[in-house]
N, C-alpha and C positions, 0 to 999 in steps of 0.2 A: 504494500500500500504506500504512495506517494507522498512524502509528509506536506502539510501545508504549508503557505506564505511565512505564518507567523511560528511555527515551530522551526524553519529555517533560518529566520532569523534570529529567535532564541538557543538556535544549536551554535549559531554563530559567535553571539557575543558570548555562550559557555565555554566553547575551542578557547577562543581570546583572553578571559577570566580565569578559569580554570588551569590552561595550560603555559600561560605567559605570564598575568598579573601575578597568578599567587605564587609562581615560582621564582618572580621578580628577576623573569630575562628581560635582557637590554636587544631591543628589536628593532629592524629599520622596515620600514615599506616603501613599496618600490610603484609608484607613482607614473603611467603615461599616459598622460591625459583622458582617461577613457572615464565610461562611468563607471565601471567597477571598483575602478580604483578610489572613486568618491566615497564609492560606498565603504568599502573596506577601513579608510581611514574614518572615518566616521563613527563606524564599529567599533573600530581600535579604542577611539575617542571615550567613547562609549562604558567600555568593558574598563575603563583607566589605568591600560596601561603604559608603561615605559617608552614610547614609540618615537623612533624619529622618519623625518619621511625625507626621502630622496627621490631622484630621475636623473634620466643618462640621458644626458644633451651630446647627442649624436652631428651635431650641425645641419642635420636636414630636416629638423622638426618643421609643422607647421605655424604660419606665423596665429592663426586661433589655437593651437595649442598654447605657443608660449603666452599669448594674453588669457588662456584657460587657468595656467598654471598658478598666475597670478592673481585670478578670483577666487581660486580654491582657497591661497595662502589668504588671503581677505578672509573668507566665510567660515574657514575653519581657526581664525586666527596661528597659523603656523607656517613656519619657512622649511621649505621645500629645497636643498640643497640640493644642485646639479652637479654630477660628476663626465668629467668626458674624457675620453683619447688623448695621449700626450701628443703636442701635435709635430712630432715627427711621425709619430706612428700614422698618425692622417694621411700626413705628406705622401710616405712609403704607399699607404694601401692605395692612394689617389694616383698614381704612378703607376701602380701596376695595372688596378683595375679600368682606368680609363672612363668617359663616360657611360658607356654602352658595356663594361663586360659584368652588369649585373644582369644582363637577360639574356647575354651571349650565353653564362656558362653558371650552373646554380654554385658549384665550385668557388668564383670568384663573390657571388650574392652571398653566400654564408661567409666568404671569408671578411666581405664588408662588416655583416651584423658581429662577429667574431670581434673586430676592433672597435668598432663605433658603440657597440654594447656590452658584451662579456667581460672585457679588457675592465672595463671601469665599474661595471659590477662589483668585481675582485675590490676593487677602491670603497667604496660604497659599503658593503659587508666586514670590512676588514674591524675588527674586535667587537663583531656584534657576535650575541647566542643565537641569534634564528633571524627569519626574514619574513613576511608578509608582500604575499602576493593574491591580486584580484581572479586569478582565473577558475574556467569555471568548465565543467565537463561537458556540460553544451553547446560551447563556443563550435569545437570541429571534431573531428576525426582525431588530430594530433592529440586533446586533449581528453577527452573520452573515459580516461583511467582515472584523471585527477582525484585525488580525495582531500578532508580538509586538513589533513596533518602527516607529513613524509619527513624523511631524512633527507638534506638532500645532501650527495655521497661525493660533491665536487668542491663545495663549498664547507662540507663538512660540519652542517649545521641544522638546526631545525628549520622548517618551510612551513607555513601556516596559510591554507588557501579556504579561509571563510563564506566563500564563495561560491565553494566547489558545486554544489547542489542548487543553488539558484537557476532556474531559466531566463529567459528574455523578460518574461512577465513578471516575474519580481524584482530584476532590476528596475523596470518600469514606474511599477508602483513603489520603491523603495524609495527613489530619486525624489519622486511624486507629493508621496509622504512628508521627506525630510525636506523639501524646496531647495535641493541642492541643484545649482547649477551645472549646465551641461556644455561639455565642447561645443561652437556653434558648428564644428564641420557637420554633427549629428544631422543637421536642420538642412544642411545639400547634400543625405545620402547615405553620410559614412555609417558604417556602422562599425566600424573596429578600426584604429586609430595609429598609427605608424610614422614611420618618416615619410615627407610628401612624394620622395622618388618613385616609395615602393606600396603606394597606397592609395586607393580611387574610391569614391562612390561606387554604390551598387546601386542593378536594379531590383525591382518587386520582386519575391519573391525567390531573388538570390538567398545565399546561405549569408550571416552574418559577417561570413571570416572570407571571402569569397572577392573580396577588393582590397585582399592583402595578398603581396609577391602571385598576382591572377593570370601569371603565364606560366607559372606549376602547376604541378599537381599536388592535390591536398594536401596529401599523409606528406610534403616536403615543405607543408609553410607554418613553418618555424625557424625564432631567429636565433637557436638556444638556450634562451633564459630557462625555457619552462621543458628542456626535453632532459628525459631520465636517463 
């Protein structure tokens, strides 16, 4: 039996309470403009614990991301610290892969997301006990296993995805609820949120994840943050 809106939400702020407050780990969450990710801090917010929040400024955000970024830290009162690529390493990847060789060769696309996000990840994580992420097992295919509490075995640290169990429609109504503001890309389209190179509008009736990297194939679009 499928649990309801509001026991997902109370399983939610339980994970967060239960498993992070009263153990009083030092957590960061990882923030891309999406709505999930409102949510989730919110939660966090919520559940009172330890939380700091961060995002990987990749240099190809969009520019209603980064003005997103900035209404979040307003409404939630909190600063959102950005980590990025040291910028040789930019230089480097920018040099090899050219403009075009992230649809030439998926190779050279993961090796972009590999610097512009993993690399600073590591940064971003560094002497935390866990991490908070939005994703959710209905997003795609890719994520389909998610559940809301893992090891993750690279970072060697707890991963906490409050999320995990929500659909479209409880984000929805979540957002709705709490009168959190919304990326305005949502309002032409998007429905899941990336850097502008590798990220469109959908149409009706696409999958949500479906105007991210949309000259792959599913089970490859991921940029590694969230793969096991």
């Amino acid at each position: 039996m499928s649990k309801s809106y509001d026991e997902k939400v109370s399983e939610a702020l339980e994970l967060l309470g239960l498993h992070v407050k009263e153990k009083d780990l030092h957590v960061s969450l990882a923030f891309s403009h999406q709505n999930e990710d409102a949510i989730a801090l919110s939660l966090a917010l919520q559940a009172g614990i330890n939380v700091s929040v961060f995002t990987l400024d990749t240099y190809k955000l969009f520019e209603q991301s980064l003005a997103y970024q900035k209404e979040i830290e307003a409404f939630f009162d909190v600063t959102i610290q950005a980590f990025s690529a040291h910028g040789e390493a930019i230089k480097a990847l920018e040099a090899k892969v050219g403009e075009w060789g992230i649809f030439d060769d998926i190779n050279l696309r993961k090796e972009c997301c590999h610097v512009r996000k993993l690399l600073p990840l590591k940064e971003a994580l560094k002497g935390k006990d866990g991490w908070i992420s939005g994703i959710r097992a209905a997003q795609s295919i890719t994520r389909s296993e998610t559940v809301m509490q893992e090891f993750d075995t690279v970072h060697q640290m707890q991963k906490f995805n409050p999320l995990a169990f929500f659909s479209d429609a409880d984000v929805a109504r979540y957002m709705q609820e709490h009168h959190i503001p919304q990326n305005a890309l949502y309002a032409k389209g998007f429905q899941s949120i990336g850097c502008s190179c590798c990220t469109r509008a959908i149409a009706e009736g696409e999958d949500i994840r479906a105007g991210r990297w949309w000259w792959e194939n599913p089970e490859h679009k991921e940029c590694g943050l969230h793969v096991k």
